[in-house]
C-alpha atoms as one frame of an Amber mdcrd trajectory, in Angstrom:
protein
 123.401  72.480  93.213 126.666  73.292  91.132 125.374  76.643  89.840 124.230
  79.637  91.259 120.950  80.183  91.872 119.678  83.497  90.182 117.865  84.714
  92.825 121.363  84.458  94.921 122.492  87.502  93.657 119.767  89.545  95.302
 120.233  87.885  99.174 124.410  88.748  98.456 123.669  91.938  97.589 121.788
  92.749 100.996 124.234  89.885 102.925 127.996  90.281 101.760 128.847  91.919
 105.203 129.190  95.532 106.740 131.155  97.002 104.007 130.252  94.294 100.932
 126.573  94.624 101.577 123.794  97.141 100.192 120.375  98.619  99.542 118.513
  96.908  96.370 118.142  99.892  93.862 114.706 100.106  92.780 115.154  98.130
  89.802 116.562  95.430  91.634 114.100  95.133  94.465 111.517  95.269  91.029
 113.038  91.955  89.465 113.678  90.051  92.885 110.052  91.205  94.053 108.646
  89.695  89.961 110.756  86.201  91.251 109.216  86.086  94.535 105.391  86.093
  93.223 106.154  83.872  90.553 107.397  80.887  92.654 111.054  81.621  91.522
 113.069  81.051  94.813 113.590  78.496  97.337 111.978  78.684 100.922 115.112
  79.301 102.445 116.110  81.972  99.954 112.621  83.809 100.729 113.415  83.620
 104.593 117.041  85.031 104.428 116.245  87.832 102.046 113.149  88.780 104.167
 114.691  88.956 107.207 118.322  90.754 105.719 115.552  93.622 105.105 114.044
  93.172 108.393 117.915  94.079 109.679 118.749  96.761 107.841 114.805  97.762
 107.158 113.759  98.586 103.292 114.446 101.426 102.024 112.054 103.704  99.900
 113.650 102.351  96.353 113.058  98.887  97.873 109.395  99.335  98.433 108.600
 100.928  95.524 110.305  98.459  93.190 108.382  95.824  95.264 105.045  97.763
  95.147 105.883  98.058  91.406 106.241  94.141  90.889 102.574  93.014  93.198
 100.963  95.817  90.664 101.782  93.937  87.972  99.988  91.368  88.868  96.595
  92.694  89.183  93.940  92.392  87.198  91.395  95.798  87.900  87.732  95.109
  86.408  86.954  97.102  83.424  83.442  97.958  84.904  85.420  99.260  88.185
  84.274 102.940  89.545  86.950 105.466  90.013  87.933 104.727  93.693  89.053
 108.079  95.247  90.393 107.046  98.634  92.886 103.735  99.285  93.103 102.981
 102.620  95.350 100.246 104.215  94.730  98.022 107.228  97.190  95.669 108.512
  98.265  96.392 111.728  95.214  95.236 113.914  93.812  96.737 117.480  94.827
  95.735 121.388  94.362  99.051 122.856  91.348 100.440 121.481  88.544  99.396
 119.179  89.127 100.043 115.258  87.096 103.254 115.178  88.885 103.894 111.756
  86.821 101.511 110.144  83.570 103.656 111.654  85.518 106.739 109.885  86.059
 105.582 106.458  82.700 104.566 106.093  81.839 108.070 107.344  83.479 108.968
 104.624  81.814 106.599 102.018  78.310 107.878 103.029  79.191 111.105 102.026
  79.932 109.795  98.985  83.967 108.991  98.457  84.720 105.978  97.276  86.896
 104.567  99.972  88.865 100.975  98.782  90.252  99.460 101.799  92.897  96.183
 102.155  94.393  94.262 104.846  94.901  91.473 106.602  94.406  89.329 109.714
  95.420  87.181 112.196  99.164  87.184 111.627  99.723  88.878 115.342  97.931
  87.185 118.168  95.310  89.332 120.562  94.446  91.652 118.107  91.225  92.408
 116.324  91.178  93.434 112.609  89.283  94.718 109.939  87.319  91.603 108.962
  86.111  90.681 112.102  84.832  93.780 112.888  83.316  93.819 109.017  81.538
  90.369 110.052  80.193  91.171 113.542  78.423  94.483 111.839  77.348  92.305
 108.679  78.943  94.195 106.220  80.003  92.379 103.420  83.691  91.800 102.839
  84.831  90.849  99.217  86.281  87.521  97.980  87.609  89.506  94.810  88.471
  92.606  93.274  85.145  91.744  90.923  83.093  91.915  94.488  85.072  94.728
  95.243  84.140  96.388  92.218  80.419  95.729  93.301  80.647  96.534  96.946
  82.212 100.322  95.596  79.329 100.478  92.969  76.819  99.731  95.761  77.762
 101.609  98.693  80.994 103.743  98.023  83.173 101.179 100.293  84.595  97.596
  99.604  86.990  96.144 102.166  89.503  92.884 100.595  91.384  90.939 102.364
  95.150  90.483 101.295  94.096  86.541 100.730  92.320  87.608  97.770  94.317
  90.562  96.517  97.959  88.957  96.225  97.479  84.955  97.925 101.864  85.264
  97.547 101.701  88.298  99.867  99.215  86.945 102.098 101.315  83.918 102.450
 104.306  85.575 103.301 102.596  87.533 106.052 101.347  84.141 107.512 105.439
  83.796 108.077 105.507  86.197 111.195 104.692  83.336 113.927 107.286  81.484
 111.620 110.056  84.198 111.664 108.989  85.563 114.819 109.441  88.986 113.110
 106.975  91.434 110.781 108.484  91.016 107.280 108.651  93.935 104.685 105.679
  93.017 103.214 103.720  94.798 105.723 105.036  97.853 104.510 104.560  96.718
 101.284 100.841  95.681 101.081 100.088  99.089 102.842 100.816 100.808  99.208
  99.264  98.515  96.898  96.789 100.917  96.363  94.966  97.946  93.479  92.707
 100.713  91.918  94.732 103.579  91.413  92.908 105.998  94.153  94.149 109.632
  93.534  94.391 109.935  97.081  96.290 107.573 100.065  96.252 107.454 102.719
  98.853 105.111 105.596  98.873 104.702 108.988 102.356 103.173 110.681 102.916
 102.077 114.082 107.109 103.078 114.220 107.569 106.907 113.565 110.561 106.315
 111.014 108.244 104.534 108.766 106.522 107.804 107.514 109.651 109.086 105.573
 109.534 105.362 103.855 106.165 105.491 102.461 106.633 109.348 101.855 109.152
 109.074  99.410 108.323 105.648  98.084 104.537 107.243  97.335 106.698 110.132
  95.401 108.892 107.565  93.632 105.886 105.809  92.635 103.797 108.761  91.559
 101.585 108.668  93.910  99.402 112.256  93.488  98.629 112.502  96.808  99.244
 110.582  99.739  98.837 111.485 103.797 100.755 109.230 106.239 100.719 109.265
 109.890 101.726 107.584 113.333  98.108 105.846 113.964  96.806 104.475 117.350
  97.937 100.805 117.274  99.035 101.232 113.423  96.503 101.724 112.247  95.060
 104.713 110.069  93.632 106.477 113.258  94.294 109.648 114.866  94.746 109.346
 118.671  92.693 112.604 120.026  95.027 112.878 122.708  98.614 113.159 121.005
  99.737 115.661 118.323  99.935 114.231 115.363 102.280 114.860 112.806 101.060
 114.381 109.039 103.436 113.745 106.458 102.379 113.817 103.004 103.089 114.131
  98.733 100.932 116.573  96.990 102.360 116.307  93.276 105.536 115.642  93.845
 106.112 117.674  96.615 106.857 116.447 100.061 105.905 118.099 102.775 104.610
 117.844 106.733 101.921 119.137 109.150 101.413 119.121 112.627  97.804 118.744
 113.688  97.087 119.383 117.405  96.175 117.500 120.369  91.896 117.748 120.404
  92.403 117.143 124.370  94.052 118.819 126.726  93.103 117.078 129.948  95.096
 113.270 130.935  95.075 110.743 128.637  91.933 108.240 127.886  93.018 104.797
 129.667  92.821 102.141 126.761  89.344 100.141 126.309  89.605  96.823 128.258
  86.456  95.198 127.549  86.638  95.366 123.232  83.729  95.010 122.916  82.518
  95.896 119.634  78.953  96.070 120.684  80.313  99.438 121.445  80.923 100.559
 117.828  77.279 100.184 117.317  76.456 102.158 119.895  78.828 105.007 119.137
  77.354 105.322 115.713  73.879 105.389 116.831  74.185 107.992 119.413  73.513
 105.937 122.759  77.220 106.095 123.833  78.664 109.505 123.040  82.411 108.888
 124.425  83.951 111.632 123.749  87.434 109.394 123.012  85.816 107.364 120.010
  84.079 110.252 118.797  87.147 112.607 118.663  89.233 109.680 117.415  86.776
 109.675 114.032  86.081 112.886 113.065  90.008 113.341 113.554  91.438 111.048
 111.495  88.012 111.985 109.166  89.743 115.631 109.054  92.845 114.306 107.541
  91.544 112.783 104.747  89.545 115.279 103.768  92.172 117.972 104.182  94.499
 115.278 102.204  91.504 114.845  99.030  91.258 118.967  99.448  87.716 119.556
 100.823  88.935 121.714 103.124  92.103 123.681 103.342  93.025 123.994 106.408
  93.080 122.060 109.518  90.000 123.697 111.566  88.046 123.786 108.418  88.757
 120.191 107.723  87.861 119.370 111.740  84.507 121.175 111.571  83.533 119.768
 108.607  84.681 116.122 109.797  82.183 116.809 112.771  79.172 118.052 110.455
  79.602 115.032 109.027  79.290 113.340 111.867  76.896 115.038 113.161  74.547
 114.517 110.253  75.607 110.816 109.413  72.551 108.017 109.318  72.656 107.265
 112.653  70.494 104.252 112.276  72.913 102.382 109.714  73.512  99.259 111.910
  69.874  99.012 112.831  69.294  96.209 111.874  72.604  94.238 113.576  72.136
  92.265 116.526  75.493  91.007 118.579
C-alpha cells in the first residue's frame, strides 16, 4: 500500500509513543468508531487500536464518541413503548447465580419498563443472561421489533448484543482471540437503544464508575446509577458497602449505601444451579443471601428513577415489593 490508510491516523494518535501519543477527543473516537461499524479498516488495524485502548484504557470522551457512533446505527420501532429503565448485562456469573435478572423483572411486574442487553459466552465458566432467560422459558428477542413486543407484553425484553449491533458482537467474540476484554465492553454497557430516562451499570473494576459517570453526563444521559456489582454485573452484594455513583441532570454525584449484613461473609454458591432461582422466587428457599442481594440492588433503581428518596425508604419499599411479587410466576417451568 503506497498511501496511508485513513483509519491510520486514529491507531498513531493512541500509538506514537509516551510523549507522541494521546486520548481520542470525542469527536475523534466518533469518526473512528462510524469506520469501524461500517467495515472501513483492516483486521489488523481493528486489533492494534483495540488493544492501544486496552493499555492506556478509554477515556470518558472515547466512550461517548463511540456510544455516539453504535447509536447511529439503530433503527428504534415507531410502535416502541417508552422504556423507563436500560439495564446492561455483559459481564456473566462464576460466583453466584444472576439474581439481578430475578430483580429487574421484579421491577417489570410492578410495572417499569425495564430494556435489558448483553452478551454471552465470550469468557469461559460463566453463566449469562440468556441462558438463564432459556432455562426459565422466558422469551429472549431476535430484534429490537421483538423487543418492542416483549416490552408491550410484559414490561421486560432482554436482546442479545448479536442482534442489537452484529459489528459489536463480533468484536466481543475477539477476547479468546486477544486474550484481553476490549473497550467494547464498556461500550455496549451504554447503548441504552431506546432512550430509557433512567440507567443503570454495573462494573466489575472500581475505576470504571468515574468512566461511565462522566461519559453518561457527556452524553446527556438524565439519569444514570453505576456501581461495583457482584461478578460485574448490575447486582448489589448484601455483604459489602456499596458505593453508588450517579448523574441526575447534569450533576454528578455519589452515595454510599450500607452493608445489609453484618455477620461473615456468604461463601459463593458452588453448585449453580439455577433450579435455585425458581425456588427463591416461589418462596421454598428463602436464603437470606439471594433475597438481600434483590431487593438491594431493587432499592437502587428505584431510588435512581425517584420512587423513593432516600435509601431506607427505597430498601423497604424494594422488600414490599418483594414481598408482594407473584410468587407463582415460574409455575409452570420444569428443569
Amino acid at each position: 500500500m503506497s498511501t496511508e490508510h485513513p483509519f491510520a491516523q486514529y491507531i498513531r494518535i493512541l500509538g506514537k509513543g509516551k510523549r507522541g501519543s494521546r486520548s481520542l477527543t470525542q469527536q475523534e473516537a466518533l469518526e473512528s468508531m462510524r469506520m469501524i461499524l461500517n467495515h472501513s479498516v483492516e483486521d489488523c488495524q481493528l486489533g492494534a487500536f483495540l488493544m492501544l485502548l486496552r493499555v492506556k484504557e478509554e477515556t470518558p470522551e472515547e466512550v461517548a464518541g463511540f456510544v455516539q457512533a453504535v447509536r447511529e446505527t439503530f433503527v428504534i420501532p415507531e410502535n416502541s413503548p417508552a422504556v423507563e429503565l436500560d439495564w446492561s448485562s455483559y459481564a456473566g456469573k462464576r460466583r453466584h447465580l444472576p439474581w439481578y435478572l430475578l430483580t429487574a423483572l421484579l421491577l417489570a411486574d410492578s410495572g417499569i419498563k425495564v430494556f435489558m442487553h448483553g452478551a454471552e459466552g465470550h469468557t469461559a465458566g460463566r453463566i449469562y443472561t440468556r441462558d438463564v432467560m432459556q432455562a426459565l422459558q422466558l422469551p429472549v428477542a431476535m430484534s429490537l421489533e421483538d423487543a418492542t413486543t416483549h416490552l408491550s407484553l410484559a414490561n421486560f425484553a432482554y436482546l442479545p448484543l448479536q442482534h442489537l449491533s452484529s459489528r459489536m458482537h463480533d468484536i466481543i467474540e475477539m477476547r479468546p482471540l486477544l486474550g484481553l476484554r476490549s473497550p467494547v465492553h464498556t461500550i455496549a454497557r451504554m447503548l441504552n437503544p431506546f432512550k430509557a430516562k433512567y440507567e443503570i451499570q454495573g462494573v466489575f473494576h472500581p475505576t470504571y464508575r468515574d468512566t461511565h459517570q462522566q461519559a453518561a453526563a457527556l452524553l446527556g444521559q438524565p439519569h444514570l446509577a453505576v456501581l461495583k456489582g457482584e461478578g460485574g454485573e448490575i447486582e448489589r452484594n448484601p455483604d459489602q458497602i456499596c458505593l453508588v455513583k450517579q448523574v441526575d441532570n447534569g450533576r454528578i454525584s455519589e452515595e454510599e449505601w450500607p452493608a445489609l449484613f453484618n455477620g461473615p461473609r456468604h461463601l459463593k454458591d458452588e453448585t449453580m444451579d439455577i433450579q435455585r432461582m425458581i425456588s427463591i422466587w416461589d418462596g421454598s428457599d428463602s436464603d437470606e443471601y439471594p433475597i438481600a442481594s434483590i431487593t438491594g440492588t431493587a432499592a437502587v433503581a428505584l431510588k435512581l428513577m425517584g420512587k423513593a428518596n432516600t435509601i431506607p425508604a427505597a430498601e423497604e419499599q424494594a422488600r414490599q415489593l418483594w414481598k408482594n411479587r407473584n410468587s407463582d410466576r415460574f409455575g409452570h417451568v420444569a428443569l
